[in-house]
PATORDREN-456131 format. One record per residue (C-alpha): x, y, z; residue number from 1; residue in three letters. Coordinates in Angstrom, 3 decimals, always signed. Each point is the difference from the previous one (the first is absolute). Layout:
BEGIN
R       xx       yy       zz  nr rest
R        X        Y        Z NUM  ALA
...
//
This chain:
BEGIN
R       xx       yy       zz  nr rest
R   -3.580  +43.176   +3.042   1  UNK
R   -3.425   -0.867   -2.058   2  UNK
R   -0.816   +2.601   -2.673   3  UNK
R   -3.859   +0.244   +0.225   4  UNK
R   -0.213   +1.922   -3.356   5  UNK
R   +2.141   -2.991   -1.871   6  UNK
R   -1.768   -1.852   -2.350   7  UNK
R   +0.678   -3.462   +1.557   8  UNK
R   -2.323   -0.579   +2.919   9  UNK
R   +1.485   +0.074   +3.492  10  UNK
R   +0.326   -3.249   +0.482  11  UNK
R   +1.910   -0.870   -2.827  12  UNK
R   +2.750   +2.929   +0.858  13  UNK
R   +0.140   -1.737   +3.574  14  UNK
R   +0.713   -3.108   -1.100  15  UNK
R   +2.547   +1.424   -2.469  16  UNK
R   +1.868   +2.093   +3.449  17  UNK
R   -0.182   -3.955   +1.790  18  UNK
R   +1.973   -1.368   -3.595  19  UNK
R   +2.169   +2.957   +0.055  20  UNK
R   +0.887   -0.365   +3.418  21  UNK
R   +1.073   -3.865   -0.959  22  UNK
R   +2.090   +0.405   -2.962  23  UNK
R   +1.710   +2.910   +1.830  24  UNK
R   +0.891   -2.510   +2.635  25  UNK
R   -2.367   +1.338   +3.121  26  UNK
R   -1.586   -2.931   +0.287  27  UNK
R   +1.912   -3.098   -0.837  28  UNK
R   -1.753   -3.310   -0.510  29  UNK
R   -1.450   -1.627   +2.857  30  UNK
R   -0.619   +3.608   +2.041  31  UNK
R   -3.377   +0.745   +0.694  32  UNK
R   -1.304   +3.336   -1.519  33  UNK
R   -1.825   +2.334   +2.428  34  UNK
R   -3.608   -0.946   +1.238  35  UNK
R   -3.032   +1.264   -1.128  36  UNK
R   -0.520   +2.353   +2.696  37  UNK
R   +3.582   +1.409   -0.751  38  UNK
R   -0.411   +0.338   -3.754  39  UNK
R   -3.233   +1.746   +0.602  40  UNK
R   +1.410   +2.775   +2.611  41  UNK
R   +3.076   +0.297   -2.337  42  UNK
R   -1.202   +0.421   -3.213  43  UNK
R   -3.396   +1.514   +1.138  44  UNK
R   -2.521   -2.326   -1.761  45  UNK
R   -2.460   -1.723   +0.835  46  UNK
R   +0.185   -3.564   +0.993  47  UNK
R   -1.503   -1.908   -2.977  48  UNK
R   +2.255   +2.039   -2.149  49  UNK
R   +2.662   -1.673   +1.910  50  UNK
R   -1.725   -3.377   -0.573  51  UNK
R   -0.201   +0.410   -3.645  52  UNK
R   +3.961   +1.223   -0.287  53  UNK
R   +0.752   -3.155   +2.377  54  UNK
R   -1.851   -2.054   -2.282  55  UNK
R   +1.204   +1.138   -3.274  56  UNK
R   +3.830   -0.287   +1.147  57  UNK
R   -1.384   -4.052   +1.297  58  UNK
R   -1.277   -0.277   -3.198  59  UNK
R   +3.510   +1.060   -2.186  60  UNK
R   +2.024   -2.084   +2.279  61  UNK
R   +1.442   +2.595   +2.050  62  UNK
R   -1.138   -1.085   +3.478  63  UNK
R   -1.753   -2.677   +1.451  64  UNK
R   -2.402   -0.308   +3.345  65  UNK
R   +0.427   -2.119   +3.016  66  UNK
R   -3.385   -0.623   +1.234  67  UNK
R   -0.189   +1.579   +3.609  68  UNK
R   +3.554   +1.187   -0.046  69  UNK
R   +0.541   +2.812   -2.904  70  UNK
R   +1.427   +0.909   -3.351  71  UNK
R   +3.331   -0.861   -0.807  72  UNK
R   +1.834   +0.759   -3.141  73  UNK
R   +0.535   -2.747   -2.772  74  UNK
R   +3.582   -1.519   -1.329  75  UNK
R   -0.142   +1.234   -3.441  76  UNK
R   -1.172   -3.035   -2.725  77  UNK
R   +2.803   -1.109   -2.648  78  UNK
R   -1.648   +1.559   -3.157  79  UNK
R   +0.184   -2.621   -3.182  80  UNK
R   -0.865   +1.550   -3.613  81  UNK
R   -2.143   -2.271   -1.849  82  UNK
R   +0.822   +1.179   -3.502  83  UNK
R   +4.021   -1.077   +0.167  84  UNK
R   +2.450   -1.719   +1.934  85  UNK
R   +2.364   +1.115   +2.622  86  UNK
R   +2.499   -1.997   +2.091  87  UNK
R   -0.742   -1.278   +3.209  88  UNK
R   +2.303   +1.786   +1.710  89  UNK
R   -0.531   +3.729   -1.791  90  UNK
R   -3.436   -0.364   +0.825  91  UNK
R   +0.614   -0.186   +3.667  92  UNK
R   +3.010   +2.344   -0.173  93  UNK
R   -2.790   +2.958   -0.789  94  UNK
R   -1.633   -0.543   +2.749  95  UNK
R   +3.296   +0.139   +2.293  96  UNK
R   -0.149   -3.408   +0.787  97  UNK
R   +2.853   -2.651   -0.235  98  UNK
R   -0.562   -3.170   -2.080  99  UNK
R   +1.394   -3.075   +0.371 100  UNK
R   -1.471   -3.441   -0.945 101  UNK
R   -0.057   -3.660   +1.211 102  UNK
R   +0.119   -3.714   -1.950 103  UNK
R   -3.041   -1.248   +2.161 104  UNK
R   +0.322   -3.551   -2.536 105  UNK
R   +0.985   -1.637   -2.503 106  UNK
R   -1.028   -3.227   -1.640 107  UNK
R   -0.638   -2.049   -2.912 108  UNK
R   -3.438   -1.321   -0.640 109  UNK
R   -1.779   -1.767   -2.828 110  UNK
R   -2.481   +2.157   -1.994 111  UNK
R   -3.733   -0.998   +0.918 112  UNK
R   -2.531   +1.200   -2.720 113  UNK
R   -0.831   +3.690   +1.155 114  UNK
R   +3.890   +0.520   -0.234 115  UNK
R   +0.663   -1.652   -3.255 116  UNK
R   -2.913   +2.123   -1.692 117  UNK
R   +1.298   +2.997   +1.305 118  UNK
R   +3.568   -0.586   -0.818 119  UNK
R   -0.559   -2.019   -3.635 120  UNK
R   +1.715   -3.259   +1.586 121  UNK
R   -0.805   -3.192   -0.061 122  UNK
R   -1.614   -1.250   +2.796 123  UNK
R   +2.592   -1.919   +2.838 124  UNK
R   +2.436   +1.750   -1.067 125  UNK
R   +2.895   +1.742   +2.473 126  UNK
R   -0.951   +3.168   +1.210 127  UNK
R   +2.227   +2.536   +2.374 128  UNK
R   -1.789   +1.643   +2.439 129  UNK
R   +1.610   +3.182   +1.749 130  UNK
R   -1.554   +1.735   +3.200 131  UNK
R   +1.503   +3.307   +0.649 132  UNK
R   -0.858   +2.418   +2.840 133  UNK
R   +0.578   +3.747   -0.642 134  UNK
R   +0.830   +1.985   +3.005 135  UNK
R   -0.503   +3.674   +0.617 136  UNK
R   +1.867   +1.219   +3.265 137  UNK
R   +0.581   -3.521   +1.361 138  UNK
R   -4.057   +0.009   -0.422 139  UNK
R   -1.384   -3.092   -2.237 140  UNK
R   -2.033   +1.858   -3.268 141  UNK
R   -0.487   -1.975   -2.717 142  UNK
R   -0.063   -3.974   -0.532 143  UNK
R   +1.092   -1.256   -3.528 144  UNK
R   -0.685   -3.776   -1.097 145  UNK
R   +0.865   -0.678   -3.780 146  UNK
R   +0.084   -2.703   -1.992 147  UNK
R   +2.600   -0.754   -2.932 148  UNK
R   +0.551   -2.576   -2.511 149  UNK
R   +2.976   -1.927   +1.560 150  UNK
R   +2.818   +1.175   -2.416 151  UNK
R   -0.732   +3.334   +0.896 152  UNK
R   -0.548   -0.092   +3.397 153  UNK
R   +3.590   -1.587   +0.536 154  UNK
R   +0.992   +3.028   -1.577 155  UNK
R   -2.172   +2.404   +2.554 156  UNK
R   +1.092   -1.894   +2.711 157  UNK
R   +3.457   +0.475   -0.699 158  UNK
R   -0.710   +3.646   -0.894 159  UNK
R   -2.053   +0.667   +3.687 160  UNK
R   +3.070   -1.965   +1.732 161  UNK
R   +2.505   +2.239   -1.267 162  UNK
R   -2.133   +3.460   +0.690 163  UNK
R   -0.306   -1.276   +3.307 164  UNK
R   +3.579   -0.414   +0.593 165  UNK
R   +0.266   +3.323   -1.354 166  UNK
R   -2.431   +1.606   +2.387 167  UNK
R   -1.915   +1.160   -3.048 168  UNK
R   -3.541   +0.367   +0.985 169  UNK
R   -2.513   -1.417   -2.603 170  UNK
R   -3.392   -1.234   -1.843 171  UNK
R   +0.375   -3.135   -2.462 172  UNK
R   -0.494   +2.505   -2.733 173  UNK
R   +2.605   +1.982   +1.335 174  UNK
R   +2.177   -2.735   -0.708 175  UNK
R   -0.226   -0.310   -3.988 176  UNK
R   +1.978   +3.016   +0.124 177  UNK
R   +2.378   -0.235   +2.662 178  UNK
R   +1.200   -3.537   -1.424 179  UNK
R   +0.147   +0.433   -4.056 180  UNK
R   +1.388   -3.408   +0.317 181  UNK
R   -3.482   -1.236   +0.349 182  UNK
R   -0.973   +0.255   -3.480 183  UNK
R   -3.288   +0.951   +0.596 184  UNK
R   -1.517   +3.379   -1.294 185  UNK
R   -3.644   +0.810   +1.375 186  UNK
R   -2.100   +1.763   -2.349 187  UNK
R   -3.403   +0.388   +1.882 188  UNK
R   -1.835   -1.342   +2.760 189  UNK
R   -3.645   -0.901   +0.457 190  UNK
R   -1.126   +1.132   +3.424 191  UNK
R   -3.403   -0.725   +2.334 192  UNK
R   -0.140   +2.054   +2.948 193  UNK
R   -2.333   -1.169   +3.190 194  UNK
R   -0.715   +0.922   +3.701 195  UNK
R   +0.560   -3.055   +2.151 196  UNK
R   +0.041   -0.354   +3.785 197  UNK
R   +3.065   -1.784   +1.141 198  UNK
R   +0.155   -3.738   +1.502 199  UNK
R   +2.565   -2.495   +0.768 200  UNK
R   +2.777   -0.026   -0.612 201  UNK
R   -0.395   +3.399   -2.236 202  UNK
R   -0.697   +0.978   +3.859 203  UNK
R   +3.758   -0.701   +0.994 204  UNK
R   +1.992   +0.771   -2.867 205  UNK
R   -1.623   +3.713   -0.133 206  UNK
R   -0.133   +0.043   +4.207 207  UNK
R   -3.466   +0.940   -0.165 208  UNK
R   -3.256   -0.653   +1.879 209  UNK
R   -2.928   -2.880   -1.588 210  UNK
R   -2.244   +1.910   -2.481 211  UNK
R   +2.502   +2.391   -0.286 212  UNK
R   -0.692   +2.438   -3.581 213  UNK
R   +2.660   -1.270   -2.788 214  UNK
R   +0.052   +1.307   -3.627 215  UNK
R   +0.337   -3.396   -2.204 216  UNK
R   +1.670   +0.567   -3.267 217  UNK
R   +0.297   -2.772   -2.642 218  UNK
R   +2.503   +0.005   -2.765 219  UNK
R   +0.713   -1.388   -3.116 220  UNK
R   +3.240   +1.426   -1.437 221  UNK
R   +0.307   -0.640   -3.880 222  UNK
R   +3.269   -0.039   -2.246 223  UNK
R   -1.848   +0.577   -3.193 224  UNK
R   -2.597   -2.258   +0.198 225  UNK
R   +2.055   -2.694   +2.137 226  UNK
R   -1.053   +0.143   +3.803 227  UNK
R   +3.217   -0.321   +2.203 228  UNK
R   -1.606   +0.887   +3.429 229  UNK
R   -3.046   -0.401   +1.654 230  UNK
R   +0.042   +1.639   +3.185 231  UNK
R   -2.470   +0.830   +3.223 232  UNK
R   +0.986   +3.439   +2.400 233  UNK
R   -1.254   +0.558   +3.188 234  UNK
R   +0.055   +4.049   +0.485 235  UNK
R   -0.788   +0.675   +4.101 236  UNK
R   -3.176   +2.382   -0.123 237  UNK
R   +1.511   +2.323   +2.198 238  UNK
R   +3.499   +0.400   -1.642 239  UNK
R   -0.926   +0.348   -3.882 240  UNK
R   -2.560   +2.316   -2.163 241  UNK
R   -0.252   -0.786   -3.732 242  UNK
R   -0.457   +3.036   -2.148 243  UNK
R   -0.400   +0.778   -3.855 244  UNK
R   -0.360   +2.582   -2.312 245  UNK
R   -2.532   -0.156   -2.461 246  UNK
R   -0.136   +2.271   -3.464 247  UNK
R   -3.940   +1.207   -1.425 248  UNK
//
């Protein structure tokens, strides 16, 4: 029950009892929590401090509201830290999901001007493009498109080839170091991050609606001061949240 001597005002501690109630497992995603009405005659509180717990747990992610139908709980967001690197598939793996990822394309194309600035190449020359889909529960994620000067993307295509034979789930940076045989050694990247509302044929790959939100990330990744990828990721709004810790 609500402590009405805590510091924390009530409807913070209610809408701490509706997240304890999900991560204990009493309400699983997609279950819709107990009305208004209900919360009010259970916890005895008033109804707008219902509203204001119902809208703070909206507000960290932890339910969502159907217009004229209810509350329902929210499938937990894949977490990505900002400040390093993890895998593809250990980032889905804490959030009890299983990973698995898809060759959506692969081509060679000639370098136009944006690409040959980005990737210090001279302009028509071969470029490997790779299109990956990441999946999370048989659910489409995350879109990567990169971009690699040809000799290396032979190599990356030969690397994603034989991780998909393997089953191996993966990012393109995940393969620099499942395939040492690549050559390649990433020292940084140079990221832009964007909100973007999803069209064709972002729209199909993702299996999303038209204006759909997407988090657009562009990347630069660096070997020294040599660029080796340049590559645009499509995060689905509803399935990541981007978080970093900053030090005063």
């Amino acid at each position: 029950m609500l402590d009405r001597n805590h510091s924390a005002p009530l409807y913070e501690q209610l809408k701490n009892e509706i997240h304890k109630k999900i991560k204990a497992g009493e309400l699983r995603p997609d279950d819709q929590i107990p009305s208004e009405r209900e919360l009010v005659e259970q916890y005895k509180v008033s109804r707008i401090t219902v509203r204001q717990a119902i809208n703070l747990a909206e507000k960290e992610g932890l339910v969502k509201r159907v217009h004229g139908v209810g509350t329902f709980v929210n499938h937990p967001k894949i977490k990505q830290e900002l400040s390093s690197f993890n895998d593809f598939q250990s980032t889905l793996q804490q959030q009890g999901m299983i990973a698995s990822t898809k060759l959506y394309g692969s081509e060679i194309i000639t370098s136009d001007f944006q690409l040959s600035r980005l990737l210090d190449i001279n302009v028509v020359e071969r470029v490997r493009k790779l299109e990956l889909i990441g999946y999370g529960d048989r659910v489409p994620v995350v879109y990567y498109n990169s971009y690699f000067p040809f000799a290396a993307g032979e190599k990356m295509k030969q690397a994603a080839e034989q991780a998909l034979q393997m089953e191996k789930p993966f990012s393109t940076l995940d393969l620099y170091k499942l395939d040492p045989q690549i050559g390649l050694h990433p020292t940084h990247v140079e990221q832009t991050f964007e909100a973007q509302a999803a069209h064709y044929p972002l729209t199909n790959i993702l299996e999303v609606q038209e204006g759909f939100p997407l988090f657009r990330v562009t990347s630069i990744v660096y070997e020294d001061k040599t660029p080796i990828e340049y590559k645009e990721t499509y995060y689905r709004g509803d399935k990541y949240k981007f978080f970093i810790t900053r030090h005063m």
